[in-house]
C-alpha positions in Angstrom: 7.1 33.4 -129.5 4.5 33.8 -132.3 2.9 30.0 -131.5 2.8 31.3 -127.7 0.9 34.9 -128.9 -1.8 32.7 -130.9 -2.4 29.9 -128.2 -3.2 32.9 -125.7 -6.1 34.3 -127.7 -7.5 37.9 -127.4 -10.4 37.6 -125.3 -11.6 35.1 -122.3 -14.7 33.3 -122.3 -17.3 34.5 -120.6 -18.2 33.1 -116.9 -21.6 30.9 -116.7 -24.4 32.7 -115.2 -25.0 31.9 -111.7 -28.0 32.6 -109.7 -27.2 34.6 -106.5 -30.2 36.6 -105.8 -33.4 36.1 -104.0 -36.6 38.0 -105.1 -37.5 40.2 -108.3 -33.8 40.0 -110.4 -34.6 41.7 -113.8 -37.5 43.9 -114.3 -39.9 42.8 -117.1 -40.2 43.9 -120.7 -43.2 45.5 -122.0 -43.8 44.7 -125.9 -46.3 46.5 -128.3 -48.3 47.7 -125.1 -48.2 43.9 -122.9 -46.3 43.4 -120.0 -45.6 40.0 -118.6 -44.6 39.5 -115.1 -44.3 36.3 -112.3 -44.6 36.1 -109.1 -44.0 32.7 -106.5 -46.4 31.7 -104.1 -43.3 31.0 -102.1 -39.6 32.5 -102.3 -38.5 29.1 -100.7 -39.7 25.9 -101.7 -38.4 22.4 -100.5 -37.0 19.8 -103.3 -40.0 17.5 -104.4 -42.6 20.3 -103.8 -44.9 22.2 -106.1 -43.7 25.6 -107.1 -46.6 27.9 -107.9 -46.3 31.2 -110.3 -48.9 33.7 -111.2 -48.1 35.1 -114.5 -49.6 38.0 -115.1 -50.4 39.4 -118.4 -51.1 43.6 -118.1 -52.3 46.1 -121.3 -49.8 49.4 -120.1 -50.8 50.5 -123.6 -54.0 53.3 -123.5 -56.2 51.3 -126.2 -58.1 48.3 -125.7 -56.9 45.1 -127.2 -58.0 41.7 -127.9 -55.7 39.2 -126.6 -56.1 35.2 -126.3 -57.7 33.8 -123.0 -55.4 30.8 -123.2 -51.8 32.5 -124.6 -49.0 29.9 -124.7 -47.0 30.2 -121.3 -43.4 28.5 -121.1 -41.9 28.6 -117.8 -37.8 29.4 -117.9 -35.3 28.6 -115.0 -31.9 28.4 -114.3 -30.6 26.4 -111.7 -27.8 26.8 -109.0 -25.0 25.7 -111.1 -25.8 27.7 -114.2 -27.8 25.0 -116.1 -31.0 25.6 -117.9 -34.5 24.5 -118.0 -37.9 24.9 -118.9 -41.1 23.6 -119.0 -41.5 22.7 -122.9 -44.5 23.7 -125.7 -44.7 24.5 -129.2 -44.8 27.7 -130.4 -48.0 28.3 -132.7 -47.4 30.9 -135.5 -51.0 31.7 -136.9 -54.3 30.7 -135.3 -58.1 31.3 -136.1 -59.4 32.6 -132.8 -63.1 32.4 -132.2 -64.8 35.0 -129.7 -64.9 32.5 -127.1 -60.7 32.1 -127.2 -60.3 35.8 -126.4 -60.7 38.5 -124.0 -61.0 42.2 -124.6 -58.1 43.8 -122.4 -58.6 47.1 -122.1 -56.2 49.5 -121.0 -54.6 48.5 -117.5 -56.6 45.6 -117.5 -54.9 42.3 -116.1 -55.2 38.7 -116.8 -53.8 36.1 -114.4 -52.7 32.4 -114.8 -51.4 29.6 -112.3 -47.8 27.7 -113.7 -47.6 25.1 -111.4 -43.3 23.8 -111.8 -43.1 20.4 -109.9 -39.3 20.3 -108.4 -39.0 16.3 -107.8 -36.0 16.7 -110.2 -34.3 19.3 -109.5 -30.4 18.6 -109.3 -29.1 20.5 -106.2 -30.6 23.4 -103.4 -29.7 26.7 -104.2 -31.1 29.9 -105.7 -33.3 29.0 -109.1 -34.2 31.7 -111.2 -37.4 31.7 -113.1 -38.4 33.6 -115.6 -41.7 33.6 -118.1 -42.0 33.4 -121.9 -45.5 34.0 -123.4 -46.2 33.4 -127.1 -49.7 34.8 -129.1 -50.3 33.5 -132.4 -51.3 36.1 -135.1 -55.3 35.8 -135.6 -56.1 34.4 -138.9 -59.9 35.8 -138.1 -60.3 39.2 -139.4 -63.6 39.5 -137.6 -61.8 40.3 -134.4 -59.3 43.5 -134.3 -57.2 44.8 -132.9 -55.6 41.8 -131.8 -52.5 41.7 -129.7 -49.9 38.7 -131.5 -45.9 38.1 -130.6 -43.5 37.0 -128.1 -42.5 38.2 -124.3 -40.4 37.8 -121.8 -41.4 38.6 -118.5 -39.1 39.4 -115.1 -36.5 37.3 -113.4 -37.6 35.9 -110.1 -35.0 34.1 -107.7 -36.1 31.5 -105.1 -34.4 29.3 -102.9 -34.4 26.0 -103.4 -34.1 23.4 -100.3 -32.8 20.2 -100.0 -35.7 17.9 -99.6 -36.9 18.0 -96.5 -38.3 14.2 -96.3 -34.5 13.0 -97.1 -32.4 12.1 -94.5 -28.6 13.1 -94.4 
């Protein structure tokens, strides 16, 4: 009875993560004053075609802050059957930024950027869910302050994925 009680555990493990829904999925997270979000060009897209996001990078915060004209973007997704992905970089720590590397964001200002995610590879149709990941070094240069350094996530974004539409079945 006892070797039956232990075998049967406590708790269940928790169900993989599916993608289900189409369009904005989890609003995103605003840190130190930035908010990241992304938004498709398209919210379906053929395998084998070119999925374009904006990423936009937004001071909500009510002082002006320097911020890097070039952050590091990484582009997240999950696929229809629950496995992830991503579009791969380094994460710098420290950097010396020079005037020319940076833009003064002033409050509500916005800075846009095109991730361009080619789908050639992509296992099976089905809602993918993408999501961005922005990283800002800490400045090293003391001759430009405030300057806005960490890490962010920004919203969810589901879009349907097609079978490829050149492929014959």
């Amino acid at each position: 009875m006892m070797a039956i009680f232990l075998l049967s555990g406590c708790g269940t493990m928790p169900a993989k993560y599916i993608p289900v829904t189409l369009g904005p999925v989890i609003e995103s997270e605003s840190v130190q004053g930035i908010e990241l979000t992304i938004l498709p060009s398209v919210e379906t897209i053929a395998i084998g075609e070119v999925l374009t996001m904006t990423v936009t990078i937004k001071n909500i915060h009510t002082e002006p802050v320097w911020f890097p004209r070039n952050p590091e973007i990484m582009m997240l997704w999950i696929y229809p059957d629950g496995k992830r992905d991503n579009l791969v970089f380094e994460c710098t720590e420290n950097r010396f930024y020079t005037e020319d590397q940076v833009v003064w964001l002033k409050a509500g200002q916005v800075v846009q950027t095109k991730m361009r995610i080619k789908t050639y590879y992509f296992p099976k149709p089905g809602v993918t869910e993408f999501q961005a990941f922005c990283n800002a070094a800490s400045n090293t240069n003391p001759a430009i302050r405030p300057f806005w350094h960490g890490k962010i996530f920004s919203n969810t974004y589901g879009v349907m994925v097609e079978k490829n539409r050149r492929s014959s079945s």
